[in-house]
KEROMAR-395356 format. One record per residue: residue number from 1; x, y, z of N, C-alpha, C in turn. Coordinates in steps of 0.2 Angstrom, whole numbers, plus 5000, padded with zeros to 4 digits. Layout:
<atoms>
  seq    nu    nv    nw   cau   cav   caw    cu    cv    cw
  NUM     X     Y     Z     X     Y     Z     X     Y     Z
...
</atoms>
This chain:
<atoms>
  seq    nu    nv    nw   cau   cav   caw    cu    cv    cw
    1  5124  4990  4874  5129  4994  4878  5136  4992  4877
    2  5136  4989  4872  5143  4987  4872  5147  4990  4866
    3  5152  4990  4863  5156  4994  4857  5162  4999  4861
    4  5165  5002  4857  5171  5006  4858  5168  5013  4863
    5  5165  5014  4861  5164  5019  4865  5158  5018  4869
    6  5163  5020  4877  5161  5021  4883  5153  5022  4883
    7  5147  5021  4886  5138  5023  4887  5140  5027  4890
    8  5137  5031  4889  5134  5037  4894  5130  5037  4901
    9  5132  5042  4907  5127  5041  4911  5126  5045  4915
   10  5120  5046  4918  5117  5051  4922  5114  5049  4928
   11  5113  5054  4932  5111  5052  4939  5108  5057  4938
   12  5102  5058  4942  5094  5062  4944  5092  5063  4951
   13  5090  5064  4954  5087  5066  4961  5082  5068  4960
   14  5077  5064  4962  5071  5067  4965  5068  5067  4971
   15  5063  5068  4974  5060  5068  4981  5065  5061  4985
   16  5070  5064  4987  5073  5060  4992  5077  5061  4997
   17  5082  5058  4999  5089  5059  5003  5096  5060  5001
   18  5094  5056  4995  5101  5057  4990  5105  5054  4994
   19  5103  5049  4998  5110  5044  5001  5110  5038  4995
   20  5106  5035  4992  5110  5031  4986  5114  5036  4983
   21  5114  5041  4978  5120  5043  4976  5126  5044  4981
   22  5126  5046  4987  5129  5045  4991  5134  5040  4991
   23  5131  5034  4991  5133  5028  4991  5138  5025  4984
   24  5135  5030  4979  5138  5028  4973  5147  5031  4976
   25  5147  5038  4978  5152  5042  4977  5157  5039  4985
   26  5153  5034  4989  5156  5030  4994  5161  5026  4990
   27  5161  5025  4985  5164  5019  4981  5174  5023  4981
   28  5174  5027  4982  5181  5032  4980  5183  5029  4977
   29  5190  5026  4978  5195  5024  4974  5192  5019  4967
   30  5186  5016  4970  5183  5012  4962  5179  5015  4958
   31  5179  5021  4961  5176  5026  4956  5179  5029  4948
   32  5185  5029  4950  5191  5029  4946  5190  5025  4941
   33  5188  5016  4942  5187  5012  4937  5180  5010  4934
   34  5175  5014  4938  5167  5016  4935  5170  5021  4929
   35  5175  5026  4930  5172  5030  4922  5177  5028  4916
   36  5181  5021  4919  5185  5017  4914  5179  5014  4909
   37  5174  5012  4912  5171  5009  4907  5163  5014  4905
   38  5163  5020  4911  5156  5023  4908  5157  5030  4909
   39  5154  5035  4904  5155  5041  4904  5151  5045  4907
   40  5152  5048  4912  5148  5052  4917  5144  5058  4913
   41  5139  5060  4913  5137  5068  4911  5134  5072  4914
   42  5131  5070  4918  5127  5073  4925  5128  5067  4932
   43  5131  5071  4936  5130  5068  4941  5128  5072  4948
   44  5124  5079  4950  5124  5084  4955  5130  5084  4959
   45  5130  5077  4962  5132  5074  4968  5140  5075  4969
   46  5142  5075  4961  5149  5074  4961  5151  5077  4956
   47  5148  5083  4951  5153  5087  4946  5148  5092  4946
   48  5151  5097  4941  5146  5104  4940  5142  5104  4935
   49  5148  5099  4931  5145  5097  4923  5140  5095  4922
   50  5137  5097  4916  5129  5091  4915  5127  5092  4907
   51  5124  5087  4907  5126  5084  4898  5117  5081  4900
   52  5114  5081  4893  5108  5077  4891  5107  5072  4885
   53  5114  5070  4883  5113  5066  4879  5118  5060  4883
   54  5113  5056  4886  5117  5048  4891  5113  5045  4888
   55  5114  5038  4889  5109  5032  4887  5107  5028  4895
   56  5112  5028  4899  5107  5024  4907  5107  5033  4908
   57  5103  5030  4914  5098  5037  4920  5098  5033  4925
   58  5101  5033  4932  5101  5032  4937  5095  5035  4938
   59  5091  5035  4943  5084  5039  4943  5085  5037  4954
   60  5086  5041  4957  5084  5042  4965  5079  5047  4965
   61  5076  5041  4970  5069  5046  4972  5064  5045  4970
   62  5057  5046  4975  5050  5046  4971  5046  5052  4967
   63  5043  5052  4968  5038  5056  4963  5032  5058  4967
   64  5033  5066  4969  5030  5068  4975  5024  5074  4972
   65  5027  5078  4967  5024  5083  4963  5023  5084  4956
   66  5019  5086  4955  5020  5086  4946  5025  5090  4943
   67  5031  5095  4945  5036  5094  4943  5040  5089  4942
   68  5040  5083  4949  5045  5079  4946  5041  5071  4939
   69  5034  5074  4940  5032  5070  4935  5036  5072  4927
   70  5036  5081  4926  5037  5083  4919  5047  5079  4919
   71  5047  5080  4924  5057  5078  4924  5056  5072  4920
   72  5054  5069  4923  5055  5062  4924  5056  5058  4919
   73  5049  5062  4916  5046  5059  4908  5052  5064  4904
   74  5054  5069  4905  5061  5071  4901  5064  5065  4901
   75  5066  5064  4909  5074  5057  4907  5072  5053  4902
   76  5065  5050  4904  5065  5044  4900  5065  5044  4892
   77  5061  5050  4892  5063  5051  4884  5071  5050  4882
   78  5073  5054  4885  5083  5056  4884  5085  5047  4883
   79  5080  5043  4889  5086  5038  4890  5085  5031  4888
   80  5089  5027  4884  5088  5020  4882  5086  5013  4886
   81  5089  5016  4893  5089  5012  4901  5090  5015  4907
   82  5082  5016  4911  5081  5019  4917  5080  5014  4922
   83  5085  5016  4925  5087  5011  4933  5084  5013  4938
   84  5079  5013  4943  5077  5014  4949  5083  5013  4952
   85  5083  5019  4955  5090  5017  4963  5087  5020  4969
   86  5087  5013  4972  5085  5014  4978  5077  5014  4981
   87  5077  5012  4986  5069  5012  4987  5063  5015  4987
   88  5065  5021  4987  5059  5028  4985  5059  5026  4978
   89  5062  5025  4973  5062  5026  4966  5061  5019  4965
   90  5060  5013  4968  5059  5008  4965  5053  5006  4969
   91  5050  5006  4973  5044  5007  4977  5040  5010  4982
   92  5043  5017  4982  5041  5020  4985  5044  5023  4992
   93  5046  5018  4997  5052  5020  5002  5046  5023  5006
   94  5051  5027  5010  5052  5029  5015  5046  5037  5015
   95  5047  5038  5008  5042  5046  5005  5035  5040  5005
   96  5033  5036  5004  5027  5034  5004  5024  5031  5013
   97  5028  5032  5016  5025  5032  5024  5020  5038  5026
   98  5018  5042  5021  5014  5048  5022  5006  5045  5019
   99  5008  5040  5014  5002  5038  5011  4995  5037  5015
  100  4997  5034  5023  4991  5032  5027  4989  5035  5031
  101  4992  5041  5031  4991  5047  5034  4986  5055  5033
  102  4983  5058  5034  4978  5064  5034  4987  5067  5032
  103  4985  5069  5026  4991  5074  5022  4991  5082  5025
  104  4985  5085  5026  4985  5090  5029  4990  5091  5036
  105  4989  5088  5041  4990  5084  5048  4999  5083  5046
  106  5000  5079  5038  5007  5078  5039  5010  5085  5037
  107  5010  5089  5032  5010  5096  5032  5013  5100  5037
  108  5007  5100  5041  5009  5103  5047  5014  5100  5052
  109  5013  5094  5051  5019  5092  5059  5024  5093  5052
  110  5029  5092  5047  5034  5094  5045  5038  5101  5044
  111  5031  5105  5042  5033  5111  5039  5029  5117  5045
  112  5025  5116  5048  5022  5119  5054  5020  5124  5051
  113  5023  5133  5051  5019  5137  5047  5018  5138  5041
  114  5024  5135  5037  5024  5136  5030  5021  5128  5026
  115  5017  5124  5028  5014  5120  5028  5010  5121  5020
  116  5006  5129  5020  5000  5129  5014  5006  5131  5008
  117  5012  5131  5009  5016  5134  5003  5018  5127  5000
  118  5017  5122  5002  5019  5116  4998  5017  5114  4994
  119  5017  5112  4988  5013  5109  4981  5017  5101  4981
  120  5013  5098  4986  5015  5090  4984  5006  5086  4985
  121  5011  5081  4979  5004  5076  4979  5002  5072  4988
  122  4996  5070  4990  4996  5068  4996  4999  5061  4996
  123  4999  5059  4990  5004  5051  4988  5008  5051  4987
  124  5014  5048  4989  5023  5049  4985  5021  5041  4981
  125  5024  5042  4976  5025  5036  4973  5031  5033  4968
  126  5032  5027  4967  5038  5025  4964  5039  5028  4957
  127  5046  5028  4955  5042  5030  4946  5040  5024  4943
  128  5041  5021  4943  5036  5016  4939  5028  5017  4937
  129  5027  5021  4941  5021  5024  4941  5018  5030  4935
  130  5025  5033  4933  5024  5037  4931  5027  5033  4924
  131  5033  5033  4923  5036  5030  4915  5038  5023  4919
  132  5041  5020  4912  5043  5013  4911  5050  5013  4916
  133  5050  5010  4920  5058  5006  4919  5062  5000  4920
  134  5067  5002  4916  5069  4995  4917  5072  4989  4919
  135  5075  4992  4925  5078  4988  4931  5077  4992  4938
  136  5078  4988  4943  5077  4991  4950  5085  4989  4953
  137  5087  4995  4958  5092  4992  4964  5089  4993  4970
  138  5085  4989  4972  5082  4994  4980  5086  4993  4986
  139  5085  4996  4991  5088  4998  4996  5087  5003  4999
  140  5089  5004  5004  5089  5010  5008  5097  5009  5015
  141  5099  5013  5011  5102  5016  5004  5104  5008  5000
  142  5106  5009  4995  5109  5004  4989  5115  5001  4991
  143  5116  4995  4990  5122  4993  4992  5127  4991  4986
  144  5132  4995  4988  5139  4999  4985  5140  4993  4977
  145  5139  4987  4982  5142  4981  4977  5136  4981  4973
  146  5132  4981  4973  5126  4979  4970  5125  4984  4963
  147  5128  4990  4964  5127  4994  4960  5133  4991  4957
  148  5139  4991  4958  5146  4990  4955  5144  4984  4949
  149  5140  4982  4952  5137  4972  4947  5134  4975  4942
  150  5128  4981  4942  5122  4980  4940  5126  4986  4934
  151  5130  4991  4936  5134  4994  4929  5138  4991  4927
  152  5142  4986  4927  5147  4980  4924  5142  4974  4920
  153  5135  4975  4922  5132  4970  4916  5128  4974  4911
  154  5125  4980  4914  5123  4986  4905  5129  4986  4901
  155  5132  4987  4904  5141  4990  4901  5142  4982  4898
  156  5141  4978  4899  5142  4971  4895  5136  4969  4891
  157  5130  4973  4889  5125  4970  4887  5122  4967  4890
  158  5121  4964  4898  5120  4960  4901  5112  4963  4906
  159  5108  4960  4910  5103  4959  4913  5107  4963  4918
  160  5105  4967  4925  5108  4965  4932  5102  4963  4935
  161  5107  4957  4940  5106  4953  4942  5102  4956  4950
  162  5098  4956  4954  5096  4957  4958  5093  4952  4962
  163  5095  4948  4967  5093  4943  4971  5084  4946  4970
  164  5081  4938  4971  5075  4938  4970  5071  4930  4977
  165  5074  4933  4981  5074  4927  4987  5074  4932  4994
  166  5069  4929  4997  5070  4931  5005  5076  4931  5007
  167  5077  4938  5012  5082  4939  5017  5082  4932  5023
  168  5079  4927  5025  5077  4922  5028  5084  4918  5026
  169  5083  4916  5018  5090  4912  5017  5096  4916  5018
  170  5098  4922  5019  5104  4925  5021  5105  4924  5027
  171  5099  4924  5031  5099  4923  5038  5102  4916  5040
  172  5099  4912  5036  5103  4904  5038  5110  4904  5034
  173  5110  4907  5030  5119  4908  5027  5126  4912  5032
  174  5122  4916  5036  5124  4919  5041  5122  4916  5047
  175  5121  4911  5049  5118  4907  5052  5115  4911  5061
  176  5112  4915  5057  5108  4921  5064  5102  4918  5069
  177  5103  4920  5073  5097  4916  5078  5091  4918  5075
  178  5086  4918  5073  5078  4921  5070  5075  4924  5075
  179  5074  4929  5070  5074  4937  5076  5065  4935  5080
  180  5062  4929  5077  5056  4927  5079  5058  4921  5084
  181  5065  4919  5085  5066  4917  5090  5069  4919  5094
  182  5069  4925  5095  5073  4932  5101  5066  4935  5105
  183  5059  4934  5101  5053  4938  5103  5054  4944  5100
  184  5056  4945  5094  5054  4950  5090  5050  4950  5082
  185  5048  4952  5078  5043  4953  5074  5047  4954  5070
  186  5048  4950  5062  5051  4953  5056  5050  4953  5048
  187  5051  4957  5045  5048  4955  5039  5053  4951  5033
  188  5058  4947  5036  5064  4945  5031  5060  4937  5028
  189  5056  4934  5032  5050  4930  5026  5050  4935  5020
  190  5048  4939  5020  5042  4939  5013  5047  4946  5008
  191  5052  4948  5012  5058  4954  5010  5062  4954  5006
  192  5063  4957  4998  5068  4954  4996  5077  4954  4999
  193  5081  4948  4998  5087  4948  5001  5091  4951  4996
  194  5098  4949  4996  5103  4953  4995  5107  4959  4998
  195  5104  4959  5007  5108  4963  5008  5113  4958  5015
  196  5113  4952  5015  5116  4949  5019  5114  4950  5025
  197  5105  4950  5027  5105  4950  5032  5106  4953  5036
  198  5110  4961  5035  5113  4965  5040  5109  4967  5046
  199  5102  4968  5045  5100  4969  5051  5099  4966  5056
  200  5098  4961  5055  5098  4953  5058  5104  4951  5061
  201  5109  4952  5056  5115  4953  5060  5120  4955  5065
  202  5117  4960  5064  5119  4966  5070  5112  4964  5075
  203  5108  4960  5076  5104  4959  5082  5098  4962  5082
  204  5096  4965  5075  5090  4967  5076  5085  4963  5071
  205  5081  4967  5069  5077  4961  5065  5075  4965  5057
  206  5073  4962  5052  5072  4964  5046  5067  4970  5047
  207  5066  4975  5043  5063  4981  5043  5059  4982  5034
  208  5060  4977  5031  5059  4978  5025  5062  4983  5019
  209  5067  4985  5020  5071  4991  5017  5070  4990  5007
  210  5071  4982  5006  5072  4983  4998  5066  4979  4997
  211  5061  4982  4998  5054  4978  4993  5051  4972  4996
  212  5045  4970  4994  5045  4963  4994  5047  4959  4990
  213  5047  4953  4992  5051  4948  4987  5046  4947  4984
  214  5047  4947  4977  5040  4943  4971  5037  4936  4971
  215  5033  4939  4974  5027  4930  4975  5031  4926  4980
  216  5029  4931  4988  5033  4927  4991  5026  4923  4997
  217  5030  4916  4997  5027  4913  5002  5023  4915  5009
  218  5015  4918  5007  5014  4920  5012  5011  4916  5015
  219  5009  4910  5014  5003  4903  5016  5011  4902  5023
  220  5018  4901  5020  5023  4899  5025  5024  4905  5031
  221  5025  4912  5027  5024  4916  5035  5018  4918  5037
  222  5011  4918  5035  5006  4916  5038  5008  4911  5045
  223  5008  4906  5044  5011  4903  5048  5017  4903  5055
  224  5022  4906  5052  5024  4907  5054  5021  4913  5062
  225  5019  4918  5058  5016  4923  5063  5009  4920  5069
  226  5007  4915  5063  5002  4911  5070  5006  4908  5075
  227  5010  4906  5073  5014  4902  5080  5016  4905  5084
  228  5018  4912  5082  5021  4918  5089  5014  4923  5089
  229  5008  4922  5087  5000  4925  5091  5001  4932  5087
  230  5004  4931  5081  5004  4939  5077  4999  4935  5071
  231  4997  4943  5067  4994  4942  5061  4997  4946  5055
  232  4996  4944  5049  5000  4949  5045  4999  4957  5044
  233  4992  4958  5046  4991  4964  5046  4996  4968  5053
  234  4996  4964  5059  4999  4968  5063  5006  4968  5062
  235  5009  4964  5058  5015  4965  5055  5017  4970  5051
  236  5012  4970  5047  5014  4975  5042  5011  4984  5043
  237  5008  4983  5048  5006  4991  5054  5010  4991  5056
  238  5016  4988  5060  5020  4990  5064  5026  4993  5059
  239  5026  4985  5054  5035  4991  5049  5030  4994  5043
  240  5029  4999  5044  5024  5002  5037  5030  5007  5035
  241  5036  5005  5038  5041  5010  5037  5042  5015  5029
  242  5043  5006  5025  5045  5006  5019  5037  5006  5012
  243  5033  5001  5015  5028  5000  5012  5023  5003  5010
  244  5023  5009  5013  5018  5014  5009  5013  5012  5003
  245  5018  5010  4998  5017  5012  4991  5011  5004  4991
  246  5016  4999  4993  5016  4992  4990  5011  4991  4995
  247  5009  4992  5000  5002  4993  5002  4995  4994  4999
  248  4996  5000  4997  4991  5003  4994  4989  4998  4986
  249  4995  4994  4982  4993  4991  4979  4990  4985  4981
  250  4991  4981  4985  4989  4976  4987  4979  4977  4990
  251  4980  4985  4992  4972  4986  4993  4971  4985  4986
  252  4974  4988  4981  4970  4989  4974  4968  4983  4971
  253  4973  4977  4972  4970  4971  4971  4966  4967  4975
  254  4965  4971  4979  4960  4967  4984  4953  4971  4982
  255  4951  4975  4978  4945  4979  4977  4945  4986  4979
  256  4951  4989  4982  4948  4996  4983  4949  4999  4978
  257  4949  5006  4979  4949  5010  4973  4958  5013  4973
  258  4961  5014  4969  4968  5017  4965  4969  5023  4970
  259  4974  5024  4973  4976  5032  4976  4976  5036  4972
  260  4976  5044  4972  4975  5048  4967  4979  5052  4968
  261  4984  5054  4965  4990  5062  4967  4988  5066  4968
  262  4982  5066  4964  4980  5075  4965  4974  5077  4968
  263  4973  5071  4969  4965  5071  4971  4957  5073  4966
  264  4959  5073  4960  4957  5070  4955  4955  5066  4951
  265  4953  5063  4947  4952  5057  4942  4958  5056  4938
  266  4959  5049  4939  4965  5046  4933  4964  5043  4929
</atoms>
């Protein structure tokens, strides 16, 4: 990604809220010096224009219908480097809170009589699932700086860097009471950080917003949760806010059978 001329770049939407683009276009006046170093060609969010020759693909959103399956597999063809943004597109989010639910039943209470006019799978899942990619921002929504880091290191040849540690140490970096020492329940053990702890901060307690952290110490919050008369499963029933997806895989390594989109074989 480096040389004279500018990379190209794209943004996507699919089955979400479109608050991470959001977020991008939250940047204002730094925005100015995002297309100093990258060439925009599609962005819905912010221009009319649209171009299909970029090399990154911002990618918002999961993957709810076999439309956004055909999309998808478009960008990635198109593109040299697909970025998961945000946590529906990097594991699922908030669209995979439908996963442990009677689909029929969710249908209904969203859409009520236009319910049978829907064509979505009963699964929402990441794209990962679908094509390859190759970096993640997650959050809900993405945090402004995080994204300003993660395009200033493609644009340099560079990795982006995405903290790979419990919210737990931001918590003692922000030196916050432990939301398990308030009498409340949290997931910033096993969470990844990177977001300064904001919820913790503000007096609440972690909610899981950007994923689990990779290979995190569940033998220490095991523990943890016996001390205060919880179990992990009742943890992870109460915030299934974000987890949908990353649930379901954990069954799959534990021996059940793989969710199915369509409700056919894959």
């Amino acid at each position: 990604m480096t040389g004279e001329e500018k990379p190209r770049v794209a943004f996507f939407d699919f089955t979400g809220c479109e608050g991470d683009q959001l977020q991008v276009i939250n940047l204002e006046d730094r925005l100015l010096d995002l297309v100093e170093v990258v060439e925009v060609v599609s962005f819905r969010e912010a221009m009319t224009e649209h171009g299909d020759d970029y090399e990154i693909a911002f990618v918002e959103g999961g993957v709810a219908t076999a439309h956004d399956e055909r999309r998808l597999t478009d960008v990635r063809d198109n593109a040299d480097v697909v970025v998961a943004l945000g946590s529906c597109a990097a594991f699922g989010g908030i669209n995979a809170l439908r996963n442990h639910q009677d689909f029929e039943t969710v249908k209904e209470r969203v859409y009520g009589d236009d319910a049978d006019s829907i064509s979505s799978y009963p699964v929402a899942r990441p794209i990962d699932d679908v094509i390859d990619v190759d970096y993640e921002i997650p959050g809900c929504p993405i945090d402004r700086e995080e994204f300003v880091g993660a395009v200033t290191a493609l644009v340099n040849g560079a990795e982006p860097s995405i903290p790979n540690y419990p919210v737990c140490l931001e918590c003692k970096f922000e030196e916050n009471t432990c939301a398990f020492e308030r009498g409340e329940t949290c997931l910033g053990p096993i969470t990844r950080g990177g977001c300064s702890a904001t919820c913790v901060s503000a007096g609440t307690h972690c909610w899981g917003c950007r994923g689990m952290v990779d290979h995190p110490n569940e033998d220490a919050y095991t523990d943890v949760l016996e001390a205060n008369g919880l179990t992990t499963e009742e943890v992870i029933e109460e915030y299934q806010l974000y987890w949908g997806w990353q649930r379901n895989q954990v069954a799959v390594a534990d021996g059940d059978s793989q969710p199915v989109a369509d409700g056919g074989e894959r």
